[in-house]
Residue frames as a rotation matrix with the C-alpha (Angstrom) as fourth column:
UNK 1
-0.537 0.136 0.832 -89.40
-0.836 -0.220 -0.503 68.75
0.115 -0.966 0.232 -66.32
UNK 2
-0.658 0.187 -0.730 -90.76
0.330 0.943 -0.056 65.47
0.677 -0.277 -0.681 -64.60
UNK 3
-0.374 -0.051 0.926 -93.00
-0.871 -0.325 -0.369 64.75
0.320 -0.944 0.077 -62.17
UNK 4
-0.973 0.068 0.221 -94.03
0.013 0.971 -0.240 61.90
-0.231 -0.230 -0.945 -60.18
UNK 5
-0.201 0.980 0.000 -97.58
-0.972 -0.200 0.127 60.65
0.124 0.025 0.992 -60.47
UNK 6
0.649 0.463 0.604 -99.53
-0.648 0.752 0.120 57.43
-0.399 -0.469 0.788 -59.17
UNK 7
0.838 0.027 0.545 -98.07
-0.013 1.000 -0.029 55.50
-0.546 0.017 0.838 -61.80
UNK 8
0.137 -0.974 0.180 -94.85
0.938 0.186 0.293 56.26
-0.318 0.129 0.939 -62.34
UNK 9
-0.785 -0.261 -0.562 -92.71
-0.046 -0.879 0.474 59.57
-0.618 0.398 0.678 -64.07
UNK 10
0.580 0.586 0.566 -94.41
0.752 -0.118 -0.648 61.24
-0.313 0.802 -0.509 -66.85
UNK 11
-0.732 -0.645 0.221 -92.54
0.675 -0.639 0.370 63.98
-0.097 0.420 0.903 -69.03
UNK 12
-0.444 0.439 -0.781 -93.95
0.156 -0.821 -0.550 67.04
-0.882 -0.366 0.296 -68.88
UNK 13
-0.434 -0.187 -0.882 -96.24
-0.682 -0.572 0.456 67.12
-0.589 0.799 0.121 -72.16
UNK 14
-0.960 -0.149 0.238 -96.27
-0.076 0.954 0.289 63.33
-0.270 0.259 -0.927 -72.44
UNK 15
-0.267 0.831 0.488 -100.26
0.907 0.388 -0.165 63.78
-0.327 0.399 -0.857 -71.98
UNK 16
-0.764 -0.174 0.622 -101.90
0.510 -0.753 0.416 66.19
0.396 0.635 0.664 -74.29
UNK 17
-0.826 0.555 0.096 -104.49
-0.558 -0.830 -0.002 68.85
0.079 -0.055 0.995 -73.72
UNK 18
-0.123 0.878 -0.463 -107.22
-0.703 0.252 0.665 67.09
0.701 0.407 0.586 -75.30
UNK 19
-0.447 0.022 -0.894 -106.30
0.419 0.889 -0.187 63.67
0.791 -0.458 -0.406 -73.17
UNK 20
-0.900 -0.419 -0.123 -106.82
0.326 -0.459 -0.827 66.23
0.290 -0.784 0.549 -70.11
UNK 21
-0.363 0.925 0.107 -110.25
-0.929 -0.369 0.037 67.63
0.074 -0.086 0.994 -71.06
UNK 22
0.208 0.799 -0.564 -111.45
-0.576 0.566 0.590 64.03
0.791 0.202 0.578 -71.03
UNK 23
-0.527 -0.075 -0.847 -110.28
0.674 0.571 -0.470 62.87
0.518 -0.818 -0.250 -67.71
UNK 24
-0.859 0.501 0.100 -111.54
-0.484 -0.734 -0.477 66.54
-0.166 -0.459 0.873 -66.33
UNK 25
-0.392 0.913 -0.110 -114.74
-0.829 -0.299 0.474 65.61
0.400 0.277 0.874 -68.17
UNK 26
0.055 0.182 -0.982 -114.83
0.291 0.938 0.190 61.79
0.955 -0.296 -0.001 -66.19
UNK 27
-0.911 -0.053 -0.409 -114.08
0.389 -0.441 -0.809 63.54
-0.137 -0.896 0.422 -62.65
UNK 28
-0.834 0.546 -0.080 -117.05
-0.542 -0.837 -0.068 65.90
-0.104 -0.013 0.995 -63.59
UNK 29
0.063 0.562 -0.825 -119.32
-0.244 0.810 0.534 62.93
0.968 0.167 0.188 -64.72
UNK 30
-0.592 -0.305 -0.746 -118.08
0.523 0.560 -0.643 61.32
0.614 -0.770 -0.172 -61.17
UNK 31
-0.987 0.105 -0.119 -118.75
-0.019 -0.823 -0.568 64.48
-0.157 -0.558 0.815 -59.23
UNK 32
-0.513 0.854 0.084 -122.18
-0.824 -0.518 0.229 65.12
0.240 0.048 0.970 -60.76
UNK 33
-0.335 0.282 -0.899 -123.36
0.016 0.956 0.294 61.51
0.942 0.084 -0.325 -60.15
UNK 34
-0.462 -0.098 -0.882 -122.36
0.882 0.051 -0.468 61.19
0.090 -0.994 0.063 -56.77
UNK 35
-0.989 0.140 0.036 -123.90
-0.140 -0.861 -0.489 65.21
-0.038 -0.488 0.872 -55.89
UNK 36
-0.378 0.846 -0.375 -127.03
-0.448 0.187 0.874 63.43
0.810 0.499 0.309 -58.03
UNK 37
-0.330 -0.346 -0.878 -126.80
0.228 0.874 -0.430 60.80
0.916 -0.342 -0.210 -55.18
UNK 38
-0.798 -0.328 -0.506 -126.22
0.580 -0.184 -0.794 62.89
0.167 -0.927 0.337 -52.21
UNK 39
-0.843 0.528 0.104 -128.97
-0.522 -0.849 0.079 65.31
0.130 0.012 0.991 -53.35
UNK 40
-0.049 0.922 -0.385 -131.30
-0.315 0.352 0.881 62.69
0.948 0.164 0.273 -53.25
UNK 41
-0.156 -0.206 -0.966 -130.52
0.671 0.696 -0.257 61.14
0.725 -0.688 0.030 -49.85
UNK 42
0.649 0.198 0.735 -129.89
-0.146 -0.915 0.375 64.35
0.747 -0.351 -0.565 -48.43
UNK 43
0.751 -0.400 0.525 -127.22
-0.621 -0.157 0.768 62.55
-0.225 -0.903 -0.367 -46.64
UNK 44
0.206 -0.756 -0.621 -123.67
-0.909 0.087 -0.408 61.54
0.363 0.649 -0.669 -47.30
UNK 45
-0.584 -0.144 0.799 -124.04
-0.737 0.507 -0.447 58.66
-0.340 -0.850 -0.402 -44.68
UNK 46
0.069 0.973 0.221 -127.00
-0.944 0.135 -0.300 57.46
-0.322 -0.188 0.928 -45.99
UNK 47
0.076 -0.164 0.984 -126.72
-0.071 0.983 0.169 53.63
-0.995 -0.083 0.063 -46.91
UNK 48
0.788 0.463 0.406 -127.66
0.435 0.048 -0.899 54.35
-0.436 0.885 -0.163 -50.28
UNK 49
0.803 -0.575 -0.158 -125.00
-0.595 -0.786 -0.168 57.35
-0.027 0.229 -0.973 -50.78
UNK 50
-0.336 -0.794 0.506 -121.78
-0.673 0.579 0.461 54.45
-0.659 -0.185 -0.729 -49.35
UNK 51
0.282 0.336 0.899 -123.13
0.185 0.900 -0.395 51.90
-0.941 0.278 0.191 -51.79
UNK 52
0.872 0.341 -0.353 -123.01
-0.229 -0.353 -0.907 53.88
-0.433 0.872 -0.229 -54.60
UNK 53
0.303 -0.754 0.583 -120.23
0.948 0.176 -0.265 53.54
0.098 0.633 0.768 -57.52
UNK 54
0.549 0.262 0.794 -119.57
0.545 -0.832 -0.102 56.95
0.634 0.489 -0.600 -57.14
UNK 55
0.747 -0.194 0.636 -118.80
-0.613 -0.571 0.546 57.32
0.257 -0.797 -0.546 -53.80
UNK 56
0.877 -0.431 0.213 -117.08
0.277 0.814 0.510 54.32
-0.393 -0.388 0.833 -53.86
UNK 57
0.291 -0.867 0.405 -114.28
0.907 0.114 -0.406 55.34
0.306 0.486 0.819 -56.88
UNK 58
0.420 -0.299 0.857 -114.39
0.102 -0.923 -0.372 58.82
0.902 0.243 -0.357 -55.95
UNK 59
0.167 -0.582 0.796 -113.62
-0.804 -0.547 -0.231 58.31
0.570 -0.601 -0.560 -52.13
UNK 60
0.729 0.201 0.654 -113.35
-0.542 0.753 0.373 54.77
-0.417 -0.626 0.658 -50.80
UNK 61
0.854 -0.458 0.247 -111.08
0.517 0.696 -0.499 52.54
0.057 0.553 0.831 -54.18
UNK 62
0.198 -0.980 -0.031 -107.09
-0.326 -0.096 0.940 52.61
-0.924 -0.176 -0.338 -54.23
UNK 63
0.566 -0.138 0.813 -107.40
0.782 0.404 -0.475 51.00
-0.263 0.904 0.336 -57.73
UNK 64
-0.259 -0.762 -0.594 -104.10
-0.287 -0.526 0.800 52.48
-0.922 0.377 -0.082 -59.73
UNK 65
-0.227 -0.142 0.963 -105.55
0.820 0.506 0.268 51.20
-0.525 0.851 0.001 -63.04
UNK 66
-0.969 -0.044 0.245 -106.04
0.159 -0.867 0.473 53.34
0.191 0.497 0.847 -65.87
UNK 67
-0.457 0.838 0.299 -109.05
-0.102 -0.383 0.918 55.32
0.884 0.389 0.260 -65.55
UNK 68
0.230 0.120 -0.966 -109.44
0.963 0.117 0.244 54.90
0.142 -0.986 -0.089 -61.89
UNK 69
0.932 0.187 0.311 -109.37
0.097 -0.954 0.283 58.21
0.350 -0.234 -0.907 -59.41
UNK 70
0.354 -0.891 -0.283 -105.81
0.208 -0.221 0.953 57.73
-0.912 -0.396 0.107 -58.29
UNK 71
-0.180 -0.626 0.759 -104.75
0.906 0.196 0.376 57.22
-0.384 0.755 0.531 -62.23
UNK 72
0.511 0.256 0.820 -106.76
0.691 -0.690 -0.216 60.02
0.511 0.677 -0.529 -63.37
UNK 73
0.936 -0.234 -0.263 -105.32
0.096 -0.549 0.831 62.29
-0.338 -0.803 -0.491 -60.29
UNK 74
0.209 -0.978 0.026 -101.48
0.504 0.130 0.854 61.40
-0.838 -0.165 0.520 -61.45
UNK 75
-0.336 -0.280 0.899 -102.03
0.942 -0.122 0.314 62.03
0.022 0.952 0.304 -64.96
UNK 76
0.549 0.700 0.457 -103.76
0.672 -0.695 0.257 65.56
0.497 0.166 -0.852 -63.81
UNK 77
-0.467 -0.823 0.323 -101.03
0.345 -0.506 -0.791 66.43
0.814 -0.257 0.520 -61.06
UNK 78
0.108 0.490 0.865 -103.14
-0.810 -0.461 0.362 66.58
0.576 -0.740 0.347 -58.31
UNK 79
-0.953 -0.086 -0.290 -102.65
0.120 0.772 -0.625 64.17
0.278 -0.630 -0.725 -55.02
UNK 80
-0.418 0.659 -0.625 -105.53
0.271 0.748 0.606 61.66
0.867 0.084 -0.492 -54.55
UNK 81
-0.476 -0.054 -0.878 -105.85
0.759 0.479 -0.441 62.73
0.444 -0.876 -0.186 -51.19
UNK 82
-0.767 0.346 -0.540 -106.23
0.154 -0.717 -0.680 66.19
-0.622 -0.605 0.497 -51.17
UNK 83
-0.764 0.601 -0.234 -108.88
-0.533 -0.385 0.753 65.85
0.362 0.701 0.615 -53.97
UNK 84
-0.378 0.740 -0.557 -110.82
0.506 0.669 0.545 63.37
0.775 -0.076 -0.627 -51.79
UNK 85
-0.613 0.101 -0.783 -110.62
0.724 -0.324 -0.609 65.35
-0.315 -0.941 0.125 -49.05
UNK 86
-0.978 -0.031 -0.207 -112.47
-0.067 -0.892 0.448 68.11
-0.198 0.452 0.870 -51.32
UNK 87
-0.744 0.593 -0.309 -114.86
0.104 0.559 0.822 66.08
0.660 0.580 -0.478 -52.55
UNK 88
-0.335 0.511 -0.792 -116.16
0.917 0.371 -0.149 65.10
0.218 -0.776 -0.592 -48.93
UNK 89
-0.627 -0.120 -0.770 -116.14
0.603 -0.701 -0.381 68.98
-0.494 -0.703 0.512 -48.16
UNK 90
-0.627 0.154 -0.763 -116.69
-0.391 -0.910 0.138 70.91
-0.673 0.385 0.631 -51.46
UNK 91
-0.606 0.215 0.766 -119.04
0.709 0.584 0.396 68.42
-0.362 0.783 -0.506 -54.33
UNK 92
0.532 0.844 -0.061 -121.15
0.517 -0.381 -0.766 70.72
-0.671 0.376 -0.639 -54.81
UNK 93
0.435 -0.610 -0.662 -118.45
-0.318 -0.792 0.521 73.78
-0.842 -0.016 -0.539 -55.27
UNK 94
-0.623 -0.714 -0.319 -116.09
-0.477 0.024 0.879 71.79
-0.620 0.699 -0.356 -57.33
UNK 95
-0.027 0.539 0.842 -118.94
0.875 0.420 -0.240 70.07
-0.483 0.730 -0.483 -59.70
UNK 96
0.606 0.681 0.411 -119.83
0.782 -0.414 -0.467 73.45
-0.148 0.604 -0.783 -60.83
UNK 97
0.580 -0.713 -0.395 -116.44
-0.331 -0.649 0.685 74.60
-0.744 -0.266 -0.612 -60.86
UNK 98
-0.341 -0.712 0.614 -115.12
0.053 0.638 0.768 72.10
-0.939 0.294 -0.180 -62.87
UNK 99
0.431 0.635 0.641 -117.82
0.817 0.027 -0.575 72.61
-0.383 0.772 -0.508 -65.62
UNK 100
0.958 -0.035 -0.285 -116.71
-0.179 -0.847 -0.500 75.87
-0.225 0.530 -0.818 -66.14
UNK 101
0.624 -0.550 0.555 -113.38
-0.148 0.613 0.776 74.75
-0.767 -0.566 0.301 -66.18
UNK 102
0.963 -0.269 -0.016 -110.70
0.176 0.670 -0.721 74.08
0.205 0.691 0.693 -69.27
UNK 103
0.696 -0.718 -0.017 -107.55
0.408 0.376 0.832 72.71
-0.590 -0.586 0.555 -69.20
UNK 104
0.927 -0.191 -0.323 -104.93
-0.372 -0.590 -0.716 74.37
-0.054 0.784 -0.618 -70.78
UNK 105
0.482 -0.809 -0.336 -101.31
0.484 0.566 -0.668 73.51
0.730 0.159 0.664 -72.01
């Protein structure tokens, strides 16, 4: 089985388990930064909060390189879009969702 993903096909397998827990575990790093961010500002607007690196890769950068949020998204099987759209809604939710969180084959 195939599926598409940011950067081209992948075979279904192609990345392993382990490769998985350590993009999960960069998204979660992201996530807790940026909630680190927002929690201080108290606002997602706040000048500070848009400046940040955080807020920037997690909802603002189109970068397809490796290790970017679109690459990590393809190689996870989730679309970039509806996981930003989460982000803005749920950060808290899915930070402390994701912790608990493992990836299985």
């Amino acid at each position: 089985m195939q599926r598409r993903s940011v950067t081209g096909t992948l075979s279904q397998g192609e990345i392993g388990n382990e490769y998985k827990q350590l993009w999960c575990a960069v998204m979660v790093r992201a996530l807790d930064d940026f909630s680190t961010i927002i929690r201080t500002y108290k606002d997602m607007t706040h000048p500070e909060v848009t400046s940040s690196e955080p807020y920037h890769w997690l909802l603002v950068s189109n970068n397809l390189a490796p290790g970017s949020f679109h690459w990590i998204c393809g190689h996870l099987g989730w679309e970039p879009d509806v996981a930003r759209n989460l982000v803005r809604t749920n950060w808290r939710e899915l930070t402390n969702r994701m912790k608990t969180t493992t990836v299985t084959k």
